[in-house]
N, C-alpha and C positions, 0 to 999 in steps of 0.2 A: 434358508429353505422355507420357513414361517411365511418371510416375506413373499416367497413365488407363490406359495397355495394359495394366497390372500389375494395376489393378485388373478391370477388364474381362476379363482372364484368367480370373479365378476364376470366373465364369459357366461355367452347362452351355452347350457348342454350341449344345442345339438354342435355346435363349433368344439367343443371339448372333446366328445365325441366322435368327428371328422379326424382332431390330430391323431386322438388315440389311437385310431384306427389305422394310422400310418406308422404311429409304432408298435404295433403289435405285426406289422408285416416285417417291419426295419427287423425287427429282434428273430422273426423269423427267417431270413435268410443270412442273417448275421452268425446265429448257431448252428450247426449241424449239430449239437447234442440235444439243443431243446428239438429240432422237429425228428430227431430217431424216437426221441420220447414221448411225443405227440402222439408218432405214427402208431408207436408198439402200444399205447394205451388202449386210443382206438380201437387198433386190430383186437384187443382183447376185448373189447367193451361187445366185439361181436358189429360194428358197423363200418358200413363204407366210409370212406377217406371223405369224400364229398359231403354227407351228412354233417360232419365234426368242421370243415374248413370254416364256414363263419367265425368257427372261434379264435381265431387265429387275430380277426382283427377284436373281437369282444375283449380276448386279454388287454390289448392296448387300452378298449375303451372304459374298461375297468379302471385301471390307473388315469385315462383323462378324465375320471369323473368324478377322482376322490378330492381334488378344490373342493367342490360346488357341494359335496358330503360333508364335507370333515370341516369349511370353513362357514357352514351357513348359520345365521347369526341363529341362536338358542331359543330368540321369542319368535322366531318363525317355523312355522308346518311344513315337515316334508311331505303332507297325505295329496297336495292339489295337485300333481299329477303321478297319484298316486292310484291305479283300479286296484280293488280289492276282491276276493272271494274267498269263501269256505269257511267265513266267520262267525256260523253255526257251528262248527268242529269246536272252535275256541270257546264258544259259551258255554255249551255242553259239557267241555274239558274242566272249565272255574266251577259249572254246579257242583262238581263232587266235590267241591275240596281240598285236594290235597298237593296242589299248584299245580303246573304245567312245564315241562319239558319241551320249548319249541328249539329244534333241529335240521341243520341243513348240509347242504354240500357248496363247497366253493362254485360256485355256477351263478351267473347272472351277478347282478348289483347287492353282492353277501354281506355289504358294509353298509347300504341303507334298508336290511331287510329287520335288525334290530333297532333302529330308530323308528321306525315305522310301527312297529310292534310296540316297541315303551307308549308311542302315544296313543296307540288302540287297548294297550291292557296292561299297560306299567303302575308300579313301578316294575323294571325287569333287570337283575344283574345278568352279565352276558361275563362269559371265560373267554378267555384270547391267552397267546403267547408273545409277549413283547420281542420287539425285534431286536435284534443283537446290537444294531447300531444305534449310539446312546440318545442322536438327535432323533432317529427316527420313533424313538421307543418315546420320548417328551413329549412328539408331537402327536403320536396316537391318544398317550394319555388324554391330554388335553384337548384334542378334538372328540375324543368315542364317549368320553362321562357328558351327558347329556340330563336333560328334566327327565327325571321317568325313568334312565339308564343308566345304569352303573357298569364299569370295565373291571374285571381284577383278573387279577395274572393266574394261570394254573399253575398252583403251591395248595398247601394244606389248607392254609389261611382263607383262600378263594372257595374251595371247596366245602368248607364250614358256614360261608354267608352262604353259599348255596344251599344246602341244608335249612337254614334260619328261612332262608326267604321261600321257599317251598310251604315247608311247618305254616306260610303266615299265609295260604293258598297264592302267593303269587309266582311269577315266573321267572325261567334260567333261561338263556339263550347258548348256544354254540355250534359250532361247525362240527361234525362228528368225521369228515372223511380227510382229517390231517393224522400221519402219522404222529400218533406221541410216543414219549422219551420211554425210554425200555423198564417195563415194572406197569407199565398206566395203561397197559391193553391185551390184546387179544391175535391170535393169524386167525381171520376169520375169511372167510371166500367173500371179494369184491368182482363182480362179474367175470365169476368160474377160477378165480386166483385167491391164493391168500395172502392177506394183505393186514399188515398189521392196524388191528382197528380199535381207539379207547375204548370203555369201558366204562369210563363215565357216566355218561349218560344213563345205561343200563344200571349201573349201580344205587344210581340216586332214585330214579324206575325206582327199584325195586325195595328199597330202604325207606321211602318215603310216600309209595303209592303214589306219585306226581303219572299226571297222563303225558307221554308220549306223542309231539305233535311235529310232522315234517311239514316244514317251510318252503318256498319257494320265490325269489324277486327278481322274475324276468325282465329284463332292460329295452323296449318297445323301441321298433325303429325309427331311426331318424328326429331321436332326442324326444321324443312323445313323451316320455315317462315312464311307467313301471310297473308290474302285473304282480300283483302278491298274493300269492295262494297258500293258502293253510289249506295243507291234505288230512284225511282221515287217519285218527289215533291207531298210532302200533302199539299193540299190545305184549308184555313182558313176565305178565304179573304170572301168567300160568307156568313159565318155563323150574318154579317153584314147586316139589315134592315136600309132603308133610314130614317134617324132619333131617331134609337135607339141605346139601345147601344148590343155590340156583347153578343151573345150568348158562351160565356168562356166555359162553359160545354161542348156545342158542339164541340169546337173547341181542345180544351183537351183531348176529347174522340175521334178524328181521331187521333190525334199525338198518342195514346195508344193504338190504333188500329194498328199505325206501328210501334210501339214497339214490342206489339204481334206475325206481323208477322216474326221480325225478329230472336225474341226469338224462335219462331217455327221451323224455319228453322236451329237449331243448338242449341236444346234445352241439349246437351253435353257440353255447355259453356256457360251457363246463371249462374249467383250467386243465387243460391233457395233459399239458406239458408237465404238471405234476411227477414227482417220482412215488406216485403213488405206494408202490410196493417195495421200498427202498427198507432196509432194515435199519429198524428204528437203533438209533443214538443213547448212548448212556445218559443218565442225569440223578440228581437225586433224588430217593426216593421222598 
């Protein structure tokens, strides 16, 4: 498998891109469980069917783009086709202090939006869940730890360099709209449902004074390159009473509120097919 990413690398995007996009159709007529769950997402998200269809091929092209992601040599820049905006939000966020929390949702190019970021304000460790399959879980390692980036698993262990690298003003990355393992979240409402949502985020918020920053790295037609927007900080810090302890709900349910928005905004590159609201899995605590 090594050897196919390596080669598959050497393709132009927009070629990468074309296949991908022929398997994200294949996979869709192939299941009827993924497009029931497409559909009932959607419907829930509150839009039309035609709105969300581009995604159908975006998921393929997702996976045809992880070569040219995961195998691109280390002394090269992923920013040249890269646009950027909102990168006033992020300077404003390092004046204080007290690091940064930049967060997103599975939408668009979610696996070059932390490389991107380590080389604009890194160093950055980012949280992930390795994949169950033991080649697959090698080759993340080894392709996501980048200059600037660092990868560790969600366990205790990950969650303590996050802690440290906050304390040191710099930044955490992670995806906030994946179900986690039972004990490590929240039923918080994800467009009018509830949906079990981490806590994470919110907790480190709130433990560490880190500002709260949503992400976004839209995937540009026809292999262009990539839109990366930093939106305006959510704030958490108020959902705090003198004396008690925070209101987690509430603070969970803004961070999924800018989830929402972002998925709105480019509802052609969100993952529907997700089982978004599937009950969360046992694991250890």
């Amino acid at each position: 498998m090594l050897w196919l990413f390596r080669f598959f690398s050497r393709w132009p995007l927009p070629v990468l891109h074309a296949l991908g996009a022929g398997l994200g159709w294949l996979v869709w007529w192939l299941s009827a469980r993924y497009r029931a769950q497409f559909r009932a997402n959607v419907a829930q998200a509150g839009l039309p069917f035609e709105a969300a269809r581009p995604a159908i091929a975006e998921t393929g092209r997702f996976v045809g783009e992880l070569p040219k992601l995961w195998m691109r040599p280390r002394s090269q820049s992923c920013l040249g086709n890269v646009r950027l905006e909102g990168q006033a939000h992020a300077d404003k966020a390092f004046a204080q202090g007290k690091g940064v929390i930049f967060f997103g949702p599975h939408c668009g190019s979610f696996e070059l939006g932390p490389q991107a970021l380590a080389e604009l304000y890194g160093p950055i460790t980012a949280i992930y869940r390795p994949a169950r399959k033991a080649w697959l879980a090698r080759l993340e390692s080894l392709a996501r730890d980048r200059h600037n980036l660092t990868v560790v698993p969600a366990s205790l262990s990950g969650i303590r360099l996050m802690h440290k690298t906050l304390k040191a003003n710099q930044a955490v990355a992670m995806l906030t709209d994946q179900v986690p393992p039972e004990g490590w979240g929240v039923w918080a409402p994800f467009f009018g449902r509830p949906a079990y949502t981490m806590t994470l985020a919110a907790r480190l918020a709130l433990q560490t004074g880190a500002v709260l920053l949503p992400v976004s790295c839209e995937r540009l037609p026809r292999g262009r390159g990539y839109f990366l927007k930093i939106w305006p900080a959510v704030s958490c810090l108020d959902v705090v009473e003198k004396g008690e302890k925070p209101d987690m709900l509430q603070a969970v349910t803004r961070i999924n509120h800018a989830i929402e928005a972002i998925v709105l905004s480019q509802p052609g590159q969100y993952l529907w097919g997700y089982a978004r609201y599937k009950t969360p899995r046992k694991d250890a605590a």
